[in-house]
N, C-alpha and C positions, 0 to 999 in steps of 0.2 A: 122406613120400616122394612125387616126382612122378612120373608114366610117361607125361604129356603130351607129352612131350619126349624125345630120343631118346638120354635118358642115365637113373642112378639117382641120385639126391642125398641123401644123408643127414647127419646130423651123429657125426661121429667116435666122438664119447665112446656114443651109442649103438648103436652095433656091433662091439664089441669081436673080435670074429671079421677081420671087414674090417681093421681096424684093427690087428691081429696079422702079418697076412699080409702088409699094407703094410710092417712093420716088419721082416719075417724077410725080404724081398726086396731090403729097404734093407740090411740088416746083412750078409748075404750078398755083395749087389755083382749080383744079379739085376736089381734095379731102380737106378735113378739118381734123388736130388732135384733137380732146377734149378728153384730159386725155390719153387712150390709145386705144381710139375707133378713127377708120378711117371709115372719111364718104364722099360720094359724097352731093359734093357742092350745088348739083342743084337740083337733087331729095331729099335730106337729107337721105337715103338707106346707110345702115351701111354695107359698103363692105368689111370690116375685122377687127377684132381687136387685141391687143398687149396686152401681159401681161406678169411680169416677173413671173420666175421659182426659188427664191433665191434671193439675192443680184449682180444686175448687176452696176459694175465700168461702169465708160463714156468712159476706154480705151477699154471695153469687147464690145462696140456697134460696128455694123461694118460701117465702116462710109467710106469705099469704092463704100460701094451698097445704103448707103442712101442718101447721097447728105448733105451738111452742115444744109438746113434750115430746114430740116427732123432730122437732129440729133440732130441739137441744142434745137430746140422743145423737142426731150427726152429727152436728160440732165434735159434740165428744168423743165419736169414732173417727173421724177423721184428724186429731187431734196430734196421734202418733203415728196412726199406720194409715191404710187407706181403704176402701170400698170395694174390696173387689183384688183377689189374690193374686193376678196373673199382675195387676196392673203395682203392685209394691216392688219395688224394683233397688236395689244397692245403693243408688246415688241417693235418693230418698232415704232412705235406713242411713247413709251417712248425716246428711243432714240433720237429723234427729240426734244423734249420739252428737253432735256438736253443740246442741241445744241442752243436751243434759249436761257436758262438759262445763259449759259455763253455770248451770244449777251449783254444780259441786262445788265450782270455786267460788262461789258465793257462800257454800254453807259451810264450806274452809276456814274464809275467814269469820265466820261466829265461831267456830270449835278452835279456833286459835287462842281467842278470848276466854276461854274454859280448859286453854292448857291441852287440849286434846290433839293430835297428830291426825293428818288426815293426807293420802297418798293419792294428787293430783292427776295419776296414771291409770286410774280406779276402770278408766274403757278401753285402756289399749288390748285386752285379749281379744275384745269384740272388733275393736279395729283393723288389727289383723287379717282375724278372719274374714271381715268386707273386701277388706284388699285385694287378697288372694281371689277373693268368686268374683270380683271383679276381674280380676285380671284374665280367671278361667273361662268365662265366658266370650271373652274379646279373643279368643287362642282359635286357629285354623284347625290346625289337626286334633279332629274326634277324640283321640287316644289322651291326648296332653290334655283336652280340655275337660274329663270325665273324670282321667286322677287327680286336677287339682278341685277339681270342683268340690268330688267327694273329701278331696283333703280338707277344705274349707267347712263344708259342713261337721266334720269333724272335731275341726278349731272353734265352732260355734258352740258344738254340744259342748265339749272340753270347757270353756270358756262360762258355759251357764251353770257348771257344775262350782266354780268356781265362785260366781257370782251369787250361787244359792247357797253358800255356808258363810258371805258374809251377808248374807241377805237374815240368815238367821243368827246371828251374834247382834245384829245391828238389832232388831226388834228388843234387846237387853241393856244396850247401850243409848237409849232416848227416842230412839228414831227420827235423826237427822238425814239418814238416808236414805232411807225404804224408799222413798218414791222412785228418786233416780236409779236406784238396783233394780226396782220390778221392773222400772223403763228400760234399761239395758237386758234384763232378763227378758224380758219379750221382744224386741228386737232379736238377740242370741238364736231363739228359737224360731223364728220364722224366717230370719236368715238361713238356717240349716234347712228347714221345708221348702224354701224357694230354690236353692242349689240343684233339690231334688228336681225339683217339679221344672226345671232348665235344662234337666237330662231328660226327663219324660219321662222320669221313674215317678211317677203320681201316687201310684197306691203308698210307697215310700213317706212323700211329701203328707198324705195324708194321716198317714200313722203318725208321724211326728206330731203334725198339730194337734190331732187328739191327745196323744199324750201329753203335750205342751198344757193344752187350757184343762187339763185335770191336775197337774204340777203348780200352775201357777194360782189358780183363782181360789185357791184355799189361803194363801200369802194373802189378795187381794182383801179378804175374807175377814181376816184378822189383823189389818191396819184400818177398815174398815171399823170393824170391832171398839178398836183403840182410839178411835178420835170420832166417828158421827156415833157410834151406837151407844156412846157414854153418857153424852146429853142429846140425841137426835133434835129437841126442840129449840139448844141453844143455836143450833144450826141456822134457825129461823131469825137470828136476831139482827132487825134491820139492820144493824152494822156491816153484818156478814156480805148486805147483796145478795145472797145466796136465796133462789124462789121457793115457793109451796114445790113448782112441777119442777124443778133440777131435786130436791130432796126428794121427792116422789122415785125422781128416774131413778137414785140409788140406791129408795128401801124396796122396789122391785127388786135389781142385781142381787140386793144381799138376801131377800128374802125369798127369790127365785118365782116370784107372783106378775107376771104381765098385765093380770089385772087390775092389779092393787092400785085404788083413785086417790086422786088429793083429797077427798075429804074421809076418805078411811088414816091416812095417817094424820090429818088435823086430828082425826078421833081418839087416835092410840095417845097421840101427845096433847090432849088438852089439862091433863091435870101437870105431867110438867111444864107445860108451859106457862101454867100460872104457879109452880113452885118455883119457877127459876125469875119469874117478876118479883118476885118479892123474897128474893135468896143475893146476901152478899156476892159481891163480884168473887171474892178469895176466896170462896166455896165452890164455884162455878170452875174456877182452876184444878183444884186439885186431885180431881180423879184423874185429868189429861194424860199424854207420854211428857216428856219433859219437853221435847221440841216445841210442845206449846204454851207447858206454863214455865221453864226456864228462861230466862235471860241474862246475862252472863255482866251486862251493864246494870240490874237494877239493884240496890241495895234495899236494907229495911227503912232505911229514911227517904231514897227515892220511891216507894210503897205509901210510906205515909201522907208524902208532899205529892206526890203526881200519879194518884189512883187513877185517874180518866184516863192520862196517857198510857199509860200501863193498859188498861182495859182494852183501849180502843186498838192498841199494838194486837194483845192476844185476838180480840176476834178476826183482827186481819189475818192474822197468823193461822186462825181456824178458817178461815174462809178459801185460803192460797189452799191448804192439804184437803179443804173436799173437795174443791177442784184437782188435786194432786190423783185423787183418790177416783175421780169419776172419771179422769183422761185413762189410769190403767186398767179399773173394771169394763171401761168400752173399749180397750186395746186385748184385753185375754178373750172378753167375746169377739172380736175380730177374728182371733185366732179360730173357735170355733166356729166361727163364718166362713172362714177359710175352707174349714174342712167340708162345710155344706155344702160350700160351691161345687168343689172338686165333684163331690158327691153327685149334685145335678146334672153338672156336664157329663159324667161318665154316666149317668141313667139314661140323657137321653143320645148318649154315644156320639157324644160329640170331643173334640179338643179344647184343653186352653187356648190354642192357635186359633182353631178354625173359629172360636168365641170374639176374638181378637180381630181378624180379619173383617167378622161382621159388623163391629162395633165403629170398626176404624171408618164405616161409609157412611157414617152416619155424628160422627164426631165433632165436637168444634175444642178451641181452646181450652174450653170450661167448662165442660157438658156432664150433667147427672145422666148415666142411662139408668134404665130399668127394663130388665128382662119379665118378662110373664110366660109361664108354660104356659101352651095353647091349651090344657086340661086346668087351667085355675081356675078358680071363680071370678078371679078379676080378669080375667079375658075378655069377658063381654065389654067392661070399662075402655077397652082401650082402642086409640082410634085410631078409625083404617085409612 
């Protein structure tokens, strides 16, 4: 632990006490996750926040002391981006757009099937610009390494302005690729705020993200819309996999209530959920986007002869996109986690570096830290 500094740092896994309290504030709707900042509900007062140390697996969370809706909430942020703004870094942001790359060429070859064209190049603006702030960074002289940097960020914003007009043609065209776009779309932009925040232009870096998660979480908002808010209850159907508290986590996001319990949306859905028991499968389809109840193999006589398969295809197929849907609504709140960070460190007049530096003595391979201001409430929770 450090007390040089005007907060406590620890790492999660050993203080299972802090770590409890975190979870019962979360589960409750006391506190709020966005991104990897924990904040009270009611004052909006950032009572501690999370960042990783490395690459942390979803089996390395301890999910003894966090509670399921506490955990799943990290899975899910950590899904794309990371915990903690300083620590998201290029090489990471690549790896992700290679992961969506292969998404796309998978959803290529179904739109092939349906005759539709689909341009396999769909990340190279974003690539690009990785390259370039890669490269700007690695550069000796100050001067070379501020023009490209800002030239990168540049190629990023450029690049998401791009991605946001087919981001909006694609919402008319079935939506086979809204997810991969808002993924790329939020990488774009926090690509661009890290550039900033690598020159120590922060306030910069900061603006951006805000602007970022008021740009994107409306998008998020409205594929949301289109696939769980259609039938929220069919979400539920053992098929899916999909829990009471993962649909909990999402009808908070969308309906902006931290508090909101699993048995308040059990309540809201208890008469669909017994309209949709006793409602034809082919009914159950048809409000959907097309990406879900399309399929480009199945004819009216494979309808008639192989209803199960067909069925059991589509809830997979809903099951993949609220997953699709919960990785980018905890990647846009990342974004606005981002900004809160920045925010705390410059209140209590410290650096991203000098945050870093602390962090690093205390670090292992795999480590969750958690910062606490020494003025939170959970201050007393943590041990000395």
């Amino acid at each position: 632990m450090t007390t040089s500094i005007p907060l406590f740092t620890v790492t999660l896994g050993t203080d299972a006490e802090l770590a409890s309290k975190i979870a019962a504030g979360l589960q409750s709707g006391a506190y709020e996750l966005i991104g990897g900042v924990v904040r009270d509900t009611g004052s909006k007062q950032i009572v501690a926040w999370l960042r990783q140390v490395g690459h942390i697996a979803p089996a390395a969370l301890p999910t003894s002391v966090m509670g399921p809706l506490a955990f799943q909430a990290l899975i899910a942020s950590t899904s794309l981006l990371t915990l903690g703004v300083t620590v998201i870094g290029f090489a990471l942001m690549r790896k992700r757009l290679d992961t969506i790359a292969k998404d796309i060429a998978s959803i290529k070859q179904t739109l092939e099937r349906m005759e539709r064209k689909l341009d396999l190049s769909l990340d190279a603006k974003v690539r690009t610009a990785l390259d370039l702030a890669r490269r700007a960074f690695e550069m000796h002289d100050p001067v070379n390494r501020r023009d490209h940097a800002h030239q990168a960020a540049t190629m990023f914003l450029e690049a998401e302005h791009y991605y946001r007009s087919l981001l909006d043609a694609e919402y008319g065209e079935g939506g086979w690729l809204i997810a991969p776009l808002l993924k790329t779309l939020t990488l774009a932009r926090v690509g661009a705020a890290r550039c900033y925040l690598g020159l120590g232009e922060t306030a910069a870096a900061r603006s951006l993200l805000s602007e970022g998660y008021i740009v994107l979480e409306p998008y998020v908002q409205r594929w949301f819309d289109a696939v769980v808010g259609v039938r929220p209850a069919l979400v539920l159907h053992p098929a899916t996999g999909i829990s009471l508290e993962r649909l909990t986590l999402l009808m908070r996001y969308r309906q902006h209530d931290p508090a909101l319990s699993g048995t308040a949306v059990f309540e809201q859905l208890r008469a669909e959920l017994w309209k949709s028991a006793v409602q034809d499968i082919n009914q159950w389809r048809q409000p959907f986007p097309p990406v879900l109840r399309e399929d480009p193999e199945v004819t009216p006589l494979d309808w008639a002869l192989h209803r199960e398969k067909i069925t059991t295809r589509f809830l997979a197929r809903l099951a993949d996109t609220c997953t699709q849907i919960e990785t980018v609504y905890a990647a846009v709140r990342c974004i606005e986690g981002y900004r809160l960070e920045l925010e705390q460190i410059e209140r209590m007049g410290l650096s991203p570096d000098e945050l870093d530096q602390q962090c690093a003595l205390l670090s292992s391979d795999s480590a969750l830290i958690v910062h606490v201001p020494k003025g939170s409430e959970l201050a007393r929770h943590v041990i000395v």
